[in-house]
C-alpha positions in Angstrom: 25.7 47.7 -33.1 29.3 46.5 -32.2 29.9 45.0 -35.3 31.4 48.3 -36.6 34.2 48.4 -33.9 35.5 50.3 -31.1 32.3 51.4 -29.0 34.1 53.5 -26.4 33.0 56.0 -24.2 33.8 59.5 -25.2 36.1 62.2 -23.5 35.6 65.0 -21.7 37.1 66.5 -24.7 34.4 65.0 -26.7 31.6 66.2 -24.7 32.8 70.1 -24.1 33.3 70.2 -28.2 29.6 69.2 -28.4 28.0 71.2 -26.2 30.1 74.2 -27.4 28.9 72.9 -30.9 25.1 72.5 -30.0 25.8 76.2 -28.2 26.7 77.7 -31.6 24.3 76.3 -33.5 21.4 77.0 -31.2 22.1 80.5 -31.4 22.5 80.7 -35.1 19.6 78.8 -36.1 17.1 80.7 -34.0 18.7 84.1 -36.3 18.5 82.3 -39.6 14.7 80.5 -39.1 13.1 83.2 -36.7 11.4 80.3 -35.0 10.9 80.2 -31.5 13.6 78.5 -29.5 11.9 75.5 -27.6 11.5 76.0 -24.1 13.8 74.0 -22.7 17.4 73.5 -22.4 18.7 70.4 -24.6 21.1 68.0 -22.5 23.7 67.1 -25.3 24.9 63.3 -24.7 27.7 62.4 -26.0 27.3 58.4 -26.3 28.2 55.0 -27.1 26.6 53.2 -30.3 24.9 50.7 -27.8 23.5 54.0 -25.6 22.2 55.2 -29.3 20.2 51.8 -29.7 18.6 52.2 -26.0 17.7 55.6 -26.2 15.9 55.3 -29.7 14.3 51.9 -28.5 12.7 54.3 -25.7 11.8 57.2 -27.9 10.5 55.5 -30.3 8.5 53.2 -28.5 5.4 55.4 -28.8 5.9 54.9 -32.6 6.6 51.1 -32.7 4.2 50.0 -30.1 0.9 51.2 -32.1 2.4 49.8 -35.0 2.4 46.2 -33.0 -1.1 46.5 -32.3 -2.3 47.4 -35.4 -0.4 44.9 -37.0 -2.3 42.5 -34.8 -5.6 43.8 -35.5 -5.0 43.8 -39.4 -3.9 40.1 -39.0 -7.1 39.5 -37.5 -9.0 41.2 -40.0 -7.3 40.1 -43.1 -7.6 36.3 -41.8 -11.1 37.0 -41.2 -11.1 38.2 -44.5 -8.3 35.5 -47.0 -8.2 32.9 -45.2 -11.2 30.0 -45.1 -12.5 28.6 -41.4 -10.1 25.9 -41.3 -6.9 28.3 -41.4 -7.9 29.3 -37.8 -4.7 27.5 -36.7 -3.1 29.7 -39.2 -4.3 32.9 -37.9 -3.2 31.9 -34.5 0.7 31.1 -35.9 0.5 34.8 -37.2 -0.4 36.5 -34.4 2.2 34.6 -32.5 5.0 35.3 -34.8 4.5 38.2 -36.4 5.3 40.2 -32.8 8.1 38.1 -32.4 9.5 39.0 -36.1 8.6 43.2 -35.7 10.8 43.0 -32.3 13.6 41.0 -33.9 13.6 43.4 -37.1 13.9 46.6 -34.5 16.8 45.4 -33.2 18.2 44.4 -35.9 17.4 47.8 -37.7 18.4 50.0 -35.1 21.6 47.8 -34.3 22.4 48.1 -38.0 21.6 52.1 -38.0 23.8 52.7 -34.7 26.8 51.4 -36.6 26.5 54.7 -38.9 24.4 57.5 -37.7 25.9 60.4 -36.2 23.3 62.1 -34.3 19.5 61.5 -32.5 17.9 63.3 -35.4 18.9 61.0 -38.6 15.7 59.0 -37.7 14.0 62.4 -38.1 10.7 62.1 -36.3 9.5 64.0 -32.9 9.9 62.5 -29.4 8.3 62.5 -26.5 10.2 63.8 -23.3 13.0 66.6 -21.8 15.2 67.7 -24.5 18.1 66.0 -25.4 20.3 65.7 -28.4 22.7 62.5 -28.7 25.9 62.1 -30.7 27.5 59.0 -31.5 30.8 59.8 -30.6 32.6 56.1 -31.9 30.9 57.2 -35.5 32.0 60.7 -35.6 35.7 59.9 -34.6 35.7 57.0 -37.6 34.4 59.1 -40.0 36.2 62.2 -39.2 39.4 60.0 -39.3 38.4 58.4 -42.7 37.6 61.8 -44.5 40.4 63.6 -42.8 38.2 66.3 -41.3 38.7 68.7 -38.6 36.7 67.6 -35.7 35.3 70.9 -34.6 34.0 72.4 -37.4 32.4 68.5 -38.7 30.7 68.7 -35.4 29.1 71.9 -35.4 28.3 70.7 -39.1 26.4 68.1 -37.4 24.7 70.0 -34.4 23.3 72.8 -36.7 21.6 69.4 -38.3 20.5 68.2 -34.9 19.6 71.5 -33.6 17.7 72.6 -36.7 15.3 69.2 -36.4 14.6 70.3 -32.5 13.9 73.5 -33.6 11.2 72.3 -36.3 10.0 69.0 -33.9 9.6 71.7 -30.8 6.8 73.8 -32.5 3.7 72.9 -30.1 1.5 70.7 -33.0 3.9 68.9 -34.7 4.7 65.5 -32.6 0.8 65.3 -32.4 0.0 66.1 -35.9 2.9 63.2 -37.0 1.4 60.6 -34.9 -2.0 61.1 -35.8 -1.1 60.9 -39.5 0.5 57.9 -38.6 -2.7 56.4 -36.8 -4.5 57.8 -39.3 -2.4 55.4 -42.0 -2.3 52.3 -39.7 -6.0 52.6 -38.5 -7.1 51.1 -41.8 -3.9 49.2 -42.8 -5.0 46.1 -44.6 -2.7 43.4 -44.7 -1.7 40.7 -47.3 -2.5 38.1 -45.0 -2.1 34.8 -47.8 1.4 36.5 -48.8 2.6 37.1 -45.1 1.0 33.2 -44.4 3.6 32.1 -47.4 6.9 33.7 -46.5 5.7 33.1 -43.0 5.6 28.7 -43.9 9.0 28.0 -43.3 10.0 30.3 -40.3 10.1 28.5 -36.7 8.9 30.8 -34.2 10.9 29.0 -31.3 14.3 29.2 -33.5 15.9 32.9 -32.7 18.4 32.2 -35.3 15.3 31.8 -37.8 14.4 35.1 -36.5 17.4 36.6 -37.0 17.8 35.4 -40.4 15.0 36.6 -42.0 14.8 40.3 -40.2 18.3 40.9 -41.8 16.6 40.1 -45.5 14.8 43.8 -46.7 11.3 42.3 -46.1 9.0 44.1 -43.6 6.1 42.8 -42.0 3.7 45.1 -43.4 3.0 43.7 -47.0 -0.1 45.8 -47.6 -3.0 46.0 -50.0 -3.3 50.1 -50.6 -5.9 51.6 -52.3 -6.5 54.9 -53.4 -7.5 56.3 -49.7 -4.4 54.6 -47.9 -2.3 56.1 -50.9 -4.0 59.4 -50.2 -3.0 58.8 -45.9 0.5 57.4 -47.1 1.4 60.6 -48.9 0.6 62.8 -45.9 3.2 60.9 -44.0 5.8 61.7 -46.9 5.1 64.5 -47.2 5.7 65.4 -43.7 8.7 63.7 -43.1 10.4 64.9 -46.8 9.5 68.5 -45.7 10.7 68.2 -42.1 14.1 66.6 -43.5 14.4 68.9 -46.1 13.9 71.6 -44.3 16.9 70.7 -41.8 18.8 69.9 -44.5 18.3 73.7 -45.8 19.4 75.0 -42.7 22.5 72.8 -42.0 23.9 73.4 -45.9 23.3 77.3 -45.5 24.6 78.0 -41.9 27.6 75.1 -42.4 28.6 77.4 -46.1 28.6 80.6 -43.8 29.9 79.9 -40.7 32.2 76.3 -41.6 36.2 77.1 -43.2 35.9 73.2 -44.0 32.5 73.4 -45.6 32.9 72.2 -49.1 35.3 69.4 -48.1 32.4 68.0 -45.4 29.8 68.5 -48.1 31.7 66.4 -50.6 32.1 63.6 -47.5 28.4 64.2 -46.7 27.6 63.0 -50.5 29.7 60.5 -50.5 28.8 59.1 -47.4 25.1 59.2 -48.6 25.6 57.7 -52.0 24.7 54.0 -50.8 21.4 55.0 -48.9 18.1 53.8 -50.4 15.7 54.5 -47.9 14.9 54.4 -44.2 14.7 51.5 -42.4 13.0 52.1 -39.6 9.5 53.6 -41.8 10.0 50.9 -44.4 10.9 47.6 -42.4 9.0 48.7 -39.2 5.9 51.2 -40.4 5.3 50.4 -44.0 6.2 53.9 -44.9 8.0 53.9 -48.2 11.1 56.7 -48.1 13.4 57.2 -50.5 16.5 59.6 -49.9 15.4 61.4 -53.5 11.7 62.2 -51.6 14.2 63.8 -48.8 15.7 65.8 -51.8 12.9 66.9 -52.8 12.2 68.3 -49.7 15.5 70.2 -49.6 14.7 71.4 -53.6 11.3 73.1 -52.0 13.0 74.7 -49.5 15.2 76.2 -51.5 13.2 77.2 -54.1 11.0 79.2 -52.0 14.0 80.9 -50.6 15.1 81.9 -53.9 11.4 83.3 -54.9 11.0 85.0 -51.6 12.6 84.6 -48.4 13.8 82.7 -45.7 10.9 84.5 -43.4 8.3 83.3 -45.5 9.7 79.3 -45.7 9.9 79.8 -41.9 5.7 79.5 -41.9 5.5 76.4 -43.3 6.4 75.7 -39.0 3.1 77.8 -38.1 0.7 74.9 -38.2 -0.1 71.7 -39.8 -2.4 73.2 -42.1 0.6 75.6 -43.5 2.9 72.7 -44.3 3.5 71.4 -47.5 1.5 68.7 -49.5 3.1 66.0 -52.0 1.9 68.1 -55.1 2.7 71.7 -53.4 6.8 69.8 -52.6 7.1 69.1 -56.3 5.2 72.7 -57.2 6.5 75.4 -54.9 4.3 77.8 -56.6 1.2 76.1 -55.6 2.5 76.3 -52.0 2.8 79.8 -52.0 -0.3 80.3 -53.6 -2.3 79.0 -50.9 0.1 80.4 -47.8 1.5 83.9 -48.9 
């Protein structure tokens, strides 16, 4: 996380911007989405890259650590499975190693993030706990210094993003209904246990640097077999996580182009900035969830869509339950979406 720089502590300055930023763009999301504020008052933290990495290693921990243990039960299962009665020494490597490898690549995935992201919310999943929104102050000094943006108005740029995923994360079902699409996937994960066994051979699990080395390559641990059902469970996920993105994408471009003087030159440093990301780590190197940036699009392209053939009332129900939100098929066809919710 240090390798980018300068991880200093921010100012007093800092923080009063923020909160007068998060402020702002509570109040105008709650008029533009007509959803429900959530309950309780967000604590804005204005923090270090290292405090980023500690705080996500905590709220994500009730992501990561089911992940571990399923990971441990398919290994189990798929040696069960592959590998023949003598491998049992085998089996027993993997279930040493393989924990030791999913802690070194969060680390190293989250150390890697923290030297880029901007706020809590760009790993956009629920989390457990008080409210709080964190802004890596280091990362939005460097990149409002490299694309010569006013401060302020980037900032509230960046807390209507923020604020808009706390809004959408805050409605009563939808932590629960993430995670148990997520169980659901991982339940019945079955693992390429011969592949993971061969790019496993040559990696000493008592040499960190080993370790080290072969979390920073773009292999994950979870080389799995899918059929058609965990297809059918991985697309829920997706779908999910494209909407909920897209969604707060939707919001943060249409607030920042009414309220923001600055808007068009932060959307053209936006793009740029974006232009290099494939995926996200953390669901492909830690959960086995395949996500491009171009599903996150897609997400964005419903959203607006539906704006444009209705309203911004009726996109606003897609938040009313799990059952209203979108499918993979109803993301790429708005039409069927409203179909089966209007």
């Amino acid at each position: 996380a240090v390798e980018a720089g300068s991880d200093h502590e921010a100012s007093q300055g800092d923080r009063r911007m923020l909160e007068d930023a998060v402020r702002v763009a509570e109040l105008q999301t709650a008029r533009f989405t007509g959803l429900a504020a959530p309950a309780d008052v967000a604590q804005v933290r204005a923090v270090r890259r290292a405090e980023w990495v500690g705080a996500n290693v905590e709220s994500l921990r009730s992501l990561l650590e089911p992940a571990a243990e399923r990971l441990t039960d398919a290994i189990d299962q798929g040696a069960r499975d592959q590998l023949p009665p003598e491998a049992a020494q085998m089996t027993a490597f993997l279930r040493q190693l393989s924990p030791l490898l999913l802690g070194t690549q969060v680390g190293q995935v989250l150390g890697m993030l923290a030297q880029h992201v901007l706020g809590q919310y760009d790993v956009a999943v629920p989390r457990p706990g008080p409210g709080q929104l964190l802004f890596v102050v280091p990362n939005l000094v460097a990149f409002e210094r490299d694309w010569s943006l006013d401060a302020r108005e980037f900032r509230t740029y960046v807390a209507l993003h923020e604020v808009a995923h706390r809004f959408e994360f805050a409605q009563p079902w939808a932590r629960e209904r993430f995670q148990e699409l997520l169980d659901d996937y991982l339940s019945t994960l079955k693992l390429d246990v011969e592949g993971m066994r061969s790019r496993l051979s040559s990696v000493d699990p008592a040499d960190s640097e080993a370790l080290r080395r072969f979390a920073e390559t773009d292999e994950g641990l979870f080389w799995a077999d899918l059929d058609d059902e965990q297809r059918l469970k991985l697309g829920r996920i997706q779908a999910f996580m494209a909407a909920a993105e897209g969604y707060g994408d939707h919001v943060m471009r249409t607030l920042g182009a009414e309220l923001l003087g600055t808007y068009p030159r932060i959307e053209e440093a936006m793009k740029r900035y974006r232009e290099g990301e494939r995926g996200d780590p953390v669901f492909e190197r830690l959960l086995g969830v395949d996500m491009k940036r171009e599903q996150y699009e897609k997400g964005r392209i419903f959203c607006e869509t539906v704006v444009e053939q209705t309203d911004e009332a009726t996109l606003s129900r897609m938040w009313d339950s799990a059952e209203a939100m979108p499918s993979l098929p109803e993301l790429d066809e708005p039409r069927l979406w409203l179909a089966r919710t209007v």
